[in-house]
Structure formats: structure tokens, C-alpha cells
C-alpha positions as CSV (number, residue, x, y, z in Angstrom):
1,X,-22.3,-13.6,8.3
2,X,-24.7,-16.4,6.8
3,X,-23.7,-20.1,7.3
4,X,-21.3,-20.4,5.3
5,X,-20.6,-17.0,3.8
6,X,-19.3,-13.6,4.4
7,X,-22.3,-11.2,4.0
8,X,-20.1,-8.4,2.4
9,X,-16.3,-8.6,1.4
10,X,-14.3,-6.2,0.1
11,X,-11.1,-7.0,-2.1
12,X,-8.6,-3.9,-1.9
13,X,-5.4,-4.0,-5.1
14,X,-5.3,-6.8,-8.0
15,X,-5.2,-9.4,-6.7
16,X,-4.6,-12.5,-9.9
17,X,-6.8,-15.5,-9.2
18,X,-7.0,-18.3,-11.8
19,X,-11.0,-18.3,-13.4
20,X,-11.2,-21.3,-11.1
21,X,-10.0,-20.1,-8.0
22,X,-12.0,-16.2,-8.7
23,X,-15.1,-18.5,-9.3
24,X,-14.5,-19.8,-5.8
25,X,-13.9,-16.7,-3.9
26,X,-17.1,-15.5,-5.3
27,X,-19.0,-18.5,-3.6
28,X,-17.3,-17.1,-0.1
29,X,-19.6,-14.0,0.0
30,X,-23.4,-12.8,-0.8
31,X,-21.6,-9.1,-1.5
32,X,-17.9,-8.1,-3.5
33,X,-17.0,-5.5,-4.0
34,X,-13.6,-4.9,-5.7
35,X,-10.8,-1.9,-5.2
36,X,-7.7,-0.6,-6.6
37,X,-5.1,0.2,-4.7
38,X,-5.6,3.1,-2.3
39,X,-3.9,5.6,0.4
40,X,-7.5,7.0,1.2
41,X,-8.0,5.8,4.6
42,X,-10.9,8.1,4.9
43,X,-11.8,6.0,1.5
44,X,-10.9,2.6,2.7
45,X,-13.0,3.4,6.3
46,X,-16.4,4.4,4.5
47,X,-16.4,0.8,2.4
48,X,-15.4,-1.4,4.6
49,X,-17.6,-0.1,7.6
50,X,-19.8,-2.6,6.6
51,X,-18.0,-5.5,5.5
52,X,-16.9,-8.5,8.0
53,X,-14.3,-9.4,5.8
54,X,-11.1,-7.5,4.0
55,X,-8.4,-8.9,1.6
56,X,-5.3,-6.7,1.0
57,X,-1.9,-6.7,-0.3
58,X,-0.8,-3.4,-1.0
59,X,-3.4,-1.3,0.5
60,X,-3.0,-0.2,4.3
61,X,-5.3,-0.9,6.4
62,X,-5.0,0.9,10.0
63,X,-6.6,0.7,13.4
64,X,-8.8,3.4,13.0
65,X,-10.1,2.2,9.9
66,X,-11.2,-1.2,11.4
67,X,-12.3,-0.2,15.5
68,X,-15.8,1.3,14.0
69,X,-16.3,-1.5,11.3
70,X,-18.0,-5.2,11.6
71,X,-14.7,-6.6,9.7
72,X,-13.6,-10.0,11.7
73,X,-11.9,-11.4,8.9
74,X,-8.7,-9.9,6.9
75,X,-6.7,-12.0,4.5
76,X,-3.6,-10.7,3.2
77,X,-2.2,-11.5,-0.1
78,X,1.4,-11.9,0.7
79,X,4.0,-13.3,2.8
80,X,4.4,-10.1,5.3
81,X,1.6,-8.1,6.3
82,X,2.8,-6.0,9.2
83,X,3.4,-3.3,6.8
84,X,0.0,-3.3,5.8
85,X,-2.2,-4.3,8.4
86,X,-1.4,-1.6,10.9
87,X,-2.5,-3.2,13.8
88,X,-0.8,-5.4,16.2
89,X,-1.7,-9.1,16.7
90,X,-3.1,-8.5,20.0
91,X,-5.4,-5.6,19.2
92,X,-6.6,-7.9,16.0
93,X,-7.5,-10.5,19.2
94,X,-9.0,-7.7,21.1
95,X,-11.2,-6.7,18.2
96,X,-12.0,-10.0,17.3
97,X,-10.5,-10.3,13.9
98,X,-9.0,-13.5,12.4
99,X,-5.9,-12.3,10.2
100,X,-4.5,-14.7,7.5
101,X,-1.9,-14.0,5.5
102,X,0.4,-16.3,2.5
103,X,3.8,-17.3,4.2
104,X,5.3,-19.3,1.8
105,X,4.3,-19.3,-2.1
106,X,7.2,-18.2,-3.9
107,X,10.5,-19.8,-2.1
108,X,11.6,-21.7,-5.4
109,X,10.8,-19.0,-8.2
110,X,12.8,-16.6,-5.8
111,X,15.8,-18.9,-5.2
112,X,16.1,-19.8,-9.1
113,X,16.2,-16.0,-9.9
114,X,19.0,-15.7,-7.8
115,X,20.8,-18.4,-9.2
116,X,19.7,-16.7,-12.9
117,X,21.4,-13.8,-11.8
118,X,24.8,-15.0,-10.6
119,X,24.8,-17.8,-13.4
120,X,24.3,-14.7,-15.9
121,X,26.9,-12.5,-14.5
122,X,29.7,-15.0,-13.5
123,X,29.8,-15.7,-17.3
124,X,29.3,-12.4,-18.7
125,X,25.6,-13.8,-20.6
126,X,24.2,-10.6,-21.6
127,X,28.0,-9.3,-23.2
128,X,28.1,-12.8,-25.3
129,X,24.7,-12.9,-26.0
130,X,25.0,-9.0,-27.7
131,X,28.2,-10.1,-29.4
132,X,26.0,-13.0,-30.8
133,X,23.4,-11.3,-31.8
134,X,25.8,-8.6,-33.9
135,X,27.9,-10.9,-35.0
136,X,30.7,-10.3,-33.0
137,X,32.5,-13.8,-33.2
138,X,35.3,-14.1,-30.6
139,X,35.2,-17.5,-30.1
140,X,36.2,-17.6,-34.1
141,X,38.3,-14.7,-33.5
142,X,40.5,-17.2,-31.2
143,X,40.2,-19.9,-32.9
144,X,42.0,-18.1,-36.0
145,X,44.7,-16.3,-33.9
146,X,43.5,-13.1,-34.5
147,X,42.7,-12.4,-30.7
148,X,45.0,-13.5,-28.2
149,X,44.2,-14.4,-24.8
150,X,45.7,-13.9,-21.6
151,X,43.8,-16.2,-19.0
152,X,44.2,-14.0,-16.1
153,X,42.2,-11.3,-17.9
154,X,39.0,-13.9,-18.8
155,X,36.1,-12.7,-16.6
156,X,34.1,-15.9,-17.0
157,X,34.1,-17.8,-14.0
158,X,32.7,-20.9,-12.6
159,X,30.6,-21.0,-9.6
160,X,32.1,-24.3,-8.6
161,X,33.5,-24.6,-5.3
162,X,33.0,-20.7,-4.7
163,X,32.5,-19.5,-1.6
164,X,28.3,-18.4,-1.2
165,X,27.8,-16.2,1.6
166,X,23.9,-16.2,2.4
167,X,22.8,-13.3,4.9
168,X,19.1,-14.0,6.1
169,X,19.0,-17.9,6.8
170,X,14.9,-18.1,6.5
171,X,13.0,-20.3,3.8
172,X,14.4,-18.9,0.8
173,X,17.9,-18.3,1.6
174,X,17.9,-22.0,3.1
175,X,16.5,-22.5,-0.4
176,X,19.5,-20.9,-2.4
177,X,22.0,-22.3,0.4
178,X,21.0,-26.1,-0.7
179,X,21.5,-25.2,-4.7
180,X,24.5,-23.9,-4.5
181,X,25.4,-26.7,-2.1
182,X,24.0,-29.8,-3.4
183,X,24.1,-28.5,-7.6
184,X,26.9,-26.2,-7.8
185,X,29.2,-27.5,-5.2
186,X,30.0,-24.0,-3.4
187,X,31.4,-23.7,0.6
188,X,28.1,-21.8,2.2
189,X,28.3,-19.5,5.1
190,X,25.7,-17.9,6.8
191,X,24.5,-15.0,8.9
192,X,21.0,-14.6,10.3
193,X,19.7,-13.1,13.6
194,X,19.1,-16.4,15.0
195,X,21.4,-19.5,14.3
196,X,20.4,-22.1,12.7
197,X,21.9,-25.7,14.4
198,X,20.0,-27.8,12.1
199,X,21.6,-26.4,8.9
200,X,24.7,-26.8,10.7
201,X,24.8,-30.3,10.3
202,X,24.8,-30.1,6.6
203,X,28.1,-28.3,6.7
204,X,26.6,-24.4,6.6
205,X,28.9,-22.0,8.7
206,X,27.8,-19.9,10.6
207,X,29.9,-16.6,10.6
208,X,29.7,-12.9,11.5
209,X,28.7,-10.4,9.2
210,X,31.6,-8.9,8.9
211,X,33.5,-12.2,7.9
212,X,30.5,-13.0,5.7
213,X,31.1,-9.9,3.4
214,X,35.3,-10.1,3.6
215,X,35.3,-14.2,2.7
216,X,32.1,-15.1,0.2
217,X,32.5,-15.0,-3.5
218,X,28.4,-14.7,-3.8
219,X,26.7,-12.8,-1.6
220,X,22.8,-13.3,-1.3
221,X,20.6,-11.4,0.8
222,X,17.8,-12.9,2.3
223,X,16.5,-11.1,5.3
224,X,12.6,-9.3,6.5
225,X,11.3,-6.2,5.7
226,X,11.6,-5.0,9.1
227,X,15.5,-4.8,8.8
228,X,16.7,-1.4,9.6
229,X,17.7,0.7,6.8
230,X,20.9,0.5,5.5
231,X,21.6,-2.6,7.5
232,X,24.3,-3.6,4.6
233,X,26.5,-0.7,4.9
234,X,29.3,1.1,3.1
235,X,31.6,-0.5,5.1
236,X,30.2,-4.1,4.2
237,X,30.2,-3.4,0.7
238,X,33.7,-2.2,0.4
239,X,35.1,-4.7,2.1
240,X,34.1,-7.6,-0.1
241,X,36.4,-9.3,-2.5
242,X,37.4,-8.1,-6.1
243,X,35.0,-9.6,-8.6
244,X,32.4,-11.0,-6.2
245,X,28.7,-11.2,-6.9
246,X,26.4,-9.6,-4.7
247,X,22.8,-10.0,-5.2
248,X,19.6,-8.6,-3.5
249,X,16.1,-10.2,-4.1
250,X,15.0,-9.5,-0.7
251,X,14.4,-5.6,0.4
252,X,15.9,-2.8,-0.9
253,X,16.1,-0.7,2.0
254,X,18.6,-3.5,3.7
255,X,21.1,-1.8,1.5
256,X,23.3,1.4,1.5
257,X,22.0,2.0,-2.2
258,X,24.4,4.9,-2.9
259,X,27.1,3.1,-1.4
260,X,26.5,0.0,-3.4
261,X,26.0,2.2,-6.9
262,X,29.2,3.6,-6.0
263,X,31.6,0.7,-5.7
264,X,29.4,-0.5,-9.0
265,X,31.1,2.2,-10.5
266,X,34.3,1.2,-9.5
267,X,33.6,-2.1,-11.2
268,X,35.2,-3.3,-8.1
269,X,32.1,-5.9,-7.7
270,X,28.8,-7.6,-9.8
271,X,25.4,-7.2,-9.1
272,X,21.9,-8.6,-9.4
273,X,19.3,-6.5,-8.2
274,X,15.6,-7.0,-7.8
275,X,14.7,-4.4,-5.4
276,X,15.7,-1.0,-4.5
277,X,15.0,2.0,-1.6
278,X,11.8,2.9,-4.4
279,X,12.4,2.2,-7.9
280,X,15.2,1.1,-10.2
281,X,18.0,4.1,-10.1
282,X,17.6,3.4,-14.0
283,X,20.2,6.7,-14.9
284,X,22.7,5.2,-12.9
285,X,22.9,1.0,-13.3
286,X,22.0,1.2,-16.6
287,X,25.0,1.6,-18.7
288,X,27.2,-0.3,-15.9
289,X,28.9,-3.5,-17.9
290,X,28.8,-5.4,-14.2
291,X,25.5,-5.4,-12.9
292,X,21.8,-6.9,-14.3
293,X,18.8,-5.4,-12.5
294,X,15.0,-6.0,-12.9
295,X,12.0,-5.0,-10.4
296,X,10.3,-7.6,-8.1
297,X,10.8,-10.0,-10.5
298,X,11.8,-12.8,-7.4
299,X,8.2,-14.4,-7.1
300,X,6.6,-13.4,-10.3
301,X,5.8,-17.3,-12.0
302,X,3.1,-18.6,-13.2
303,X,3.2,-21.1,-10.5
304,X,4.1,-19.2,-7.8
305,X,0.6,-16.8,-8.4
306,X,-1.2,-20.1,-8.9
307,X,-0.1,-21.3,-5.9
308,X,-0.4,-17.7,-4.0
309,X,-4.6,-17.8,-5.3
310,X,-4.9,-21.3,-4.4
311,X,-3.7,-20.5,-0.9
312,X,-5.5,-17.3,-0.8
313,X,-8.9,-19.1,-1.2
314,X,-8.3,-21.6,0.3
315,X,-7.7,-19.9,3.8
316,X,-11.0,-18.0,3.2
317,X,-12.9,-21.2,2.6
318,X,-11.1,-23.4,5.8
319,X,-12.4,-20.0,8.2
320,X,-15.6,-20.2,6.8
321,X,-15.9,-24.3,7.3
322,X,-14.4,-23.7,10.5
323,X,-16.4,-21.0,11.8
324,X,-20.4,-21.9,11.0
């Protein structure tokens, strides 16, 4: 490495920079070279063999592709790398490399999509908005007597002083927790591996699980990618109320996905999905009146990937300041 550059880096997946911030991260190195996404570790090994520095997001990068490389620098685009980087923290130590990675760039775009979600589905948007758009008018309908109504049988609901059950009490959940609280006015409970005293004292509950799931009238889940599969069971899902919400923009394998497809079905509950065990089980959610799914949409703003790039660079550019 030069004073104040890297002599080769090599950037694994697309990574989406501003012009600016790309501009920038070509001023940390003499050498780019630029990858798409690959599996090939036997690929991966032979380019980076080389290079003393690495940013990934997708790609994995293993032990045995770093020990016979001059890589001491890896950046990771994103907010969890142990899937990625498989290498423990104290082997990185051991072999000298500094790992950064992004923690925290998309919190708010995240916890806004969940509130999009239930918003949409607690009053029915997408049926009115296809009723609208065919001219289906049933507000006139009523209005002229030629619909009655029975209010028992309206399914639009307020979210007001509902019951929001967060499981994963970490930035973003926190970050759907106060909405609900402070804009909406709903009673929050919480679950999360490790309690939380401080949120405590803003009147969030802590519950068990179990509780959780029986009690909330919105469930969101909020919780690591190294939650054991099916960590939101059958059991879980059947036992929450009739015509609760139950969204997941967190990780798909958390969930019992057949399970949760099932009581779909049953139009016992709502859903808002964003991620799944692989990809969206299109066949079966699509024609379901009672659930809205996308995929990975949680992050994806235009500020959040500003704000991912500008953190990106700016971590390579603070090692480099710091280290010559």
C-alpha cells in the first residue's frame, strides 16, 4: 500500500455509489478492478491473491480464499457480514485484516415500509384502489341505499390504540415501536433475546413470545439473520388473533413459511411480506385478498443507498487517513 492508497482493490457485486462518491472510491486505490457476483471461490482466490483490499456484499469470501492473499482490508456493503465474510473476528485479527462493514443505513426506509404495509392492509388500499380504478363506486353505492352495511362485517380498521407486538427489539424495531407509539397511539409489546430497560421507561412491555403472538393486533418482526430457522412456528402463527397483521421485513427463514401460507389461506390473518425462505412463493400469495408481498423492498430508497455509499467510502477513506 502507497501513502495513502490501496495498491490494488477489488470490488466483488454492484455495489450503487452516487458519481460523487464512485469518483472518490477511485482516489482510494492505484488498481480496481470490478466483479459481479460470484460463488467461484477458486475465482474469487486467483483475483484477489494480490489485492490488500476487498469490498463485498453478496459474494463470499472464505478463509481459504484470504490465508494465501496480501488482503488487510475488507469492507462490506451491508449491515451483516458474517454470512459473507466466512471468517471469524479473531482469525481476521490473526491475519491482520481490518473488516468494516455498514451497521445502520436503512433503519427509517425499513420502519416506514412496515408502517406502508399495515396502513395498506388494515384499510383494505389495494381492494378500494381496484374498485376506483374500475369504477366500482361503493361509497356512492351507500350513499344511495343500494348497498347496505352491516358494521360488524367492515374490514377497515384503524390502527389506533391497537395492540403492536414487535419481536426483535434492535434499531429498527425500536424504530417501528416509537411510530406506532408516538404517531398512531398503539400499546407496544416486545420480545427480543436481551431486554431492553431503557425502552421500558417509555411504557414498551416486555412479554414472552408466546404472549406476544396470542395478545398483539400487529405483529412485526425484527430480528438477525442468525435466527434459527423456523424460529416463528406453526404454533405461533395459529395462535394469533382473528384479523391481525403480521408483517416480516426482517429474514425469511425466521418464519414457518408453509405454516404461515397456510393460515393465509384460511384468511384467518393479514400479511406484509418482504422476505421469504428464497424467493416470493408467487403461485401461492398471489391471488390471496389478505396479504401484500414485495421482495427486499425494506431498505431500497434513494436515501438509504446514498447514505449506504457515503458510509461505504467514507470508512475506506478514515482507514486509509488512519493507517499511513
Amino acid at each position: 500500500m502507497t501513502s495513502n492508497k490501496f495498491k490494488k482493490l477489488v470490488v466483488f457485486d454492484n455495489i450503487i455509489l452516487t458519481p460523487e462518491q464512485k469518483e472518490r472510491l477511485m482516489k482510494t486505490a492505484e488498481k480496481i478492478e470490478f466483479y459481479p457476483k460470484t460463488n467461484d471461490q477458486n475465482f474469487i482466490k486467483e483475483k484477489i491473491k494480490d489485492a490488500d483490499a476487498v469490498i463485498n456484499c453478496w459474494t463470499i469470501i472464505s478463509e481459504d480464499s484470504l490465508k494465501n492473499s496480501n488482503v488487510k482490508y475488507i469492507s462490506n456493503w451491508g449491515h451483516w457480514w458474517k454470512h459473507r465474510i466466512i471468517v471469524s473476528e479473531e482469525k481476521l485479527k490473526q491475519m491482520g485484516i481490518h473488516l468494516d462493514h455498514i451497521p445502520d443505513y436503512g433503519t427509517g426506509a425499513v420502519a416506514e415500509l412496515v408502517w406502508a404495509g399495515v396502513l395498506a392492509l388494515s384499510r383494505n388500499l389495494e381492494k378500494w384502489h381496484k374498485d376506483a380504478a374500475t369504477g366500482k363506486w361503493t361509497y356512492e353505492n351507500i350513499k344511495r341505499g343500494e348497498k347496505e352495511v352491516n358494521i360488524s362485517e367492515v374490514q377497515e380498521h384503524l390502527v389506533q390504540n391497537k395492540i403492536l407486538g414487535i419481536v426483535g427489539m434492535g434499531r429498527i424495531g425500536y424504530q417501528v415501536a416509537k411510530i406506532g407509539l408516538h404517531g398512531f397511539g398503539t400499546k407496544v409489546i416486545y420480545y427480543s433475546r436481551a431486554r431492553k430497560p431503557e425502552i421500558e421507561k417509555e411504557g414498551i412491555e416486555f412479554v414472552p413470545l408466546k404472549e406476544l403472538f396470542e395478545k398483539s393486533d400487529i405483529i412485526s418482526l425484527h430480528v438477525s439473520p442468525d435466527v434459527s430457522k423456523n424460529f416463528i412456528s406453526k404454533e405461533s402463527l395459529q395462535s394469533m388473533k382473528s384479523g391481525a397483521i403480521f408483517v416480516n421485513t426482517s429474514v425469511g427463514n425466521a418464519v414457518d413459511q408453509e405454516a404461515l401460507i397456510e393460515i393465509l389461506r384460511q384468511n384467518k390473518i393479514k400479511a406484509f411480506l418482504d422476505v421469504y425462505q428464497q424467493f416470493p412463493p408467487r403461485k401461492e400469495l398471489k391471488d390471496l385478498p389478505n396479504v401484500i408481498f414485495t421482495y427486499r423492498l425494506g431498505w431500497f430508497s434513494q436515501e438509504s443507498l446514498m447514505n449506504k455509499g457515503e458510509k461505504l467510502v467514507s470508512n475506506i477513506e478514515r482507514y486509509l487517513k488512519n493507517k499511513n
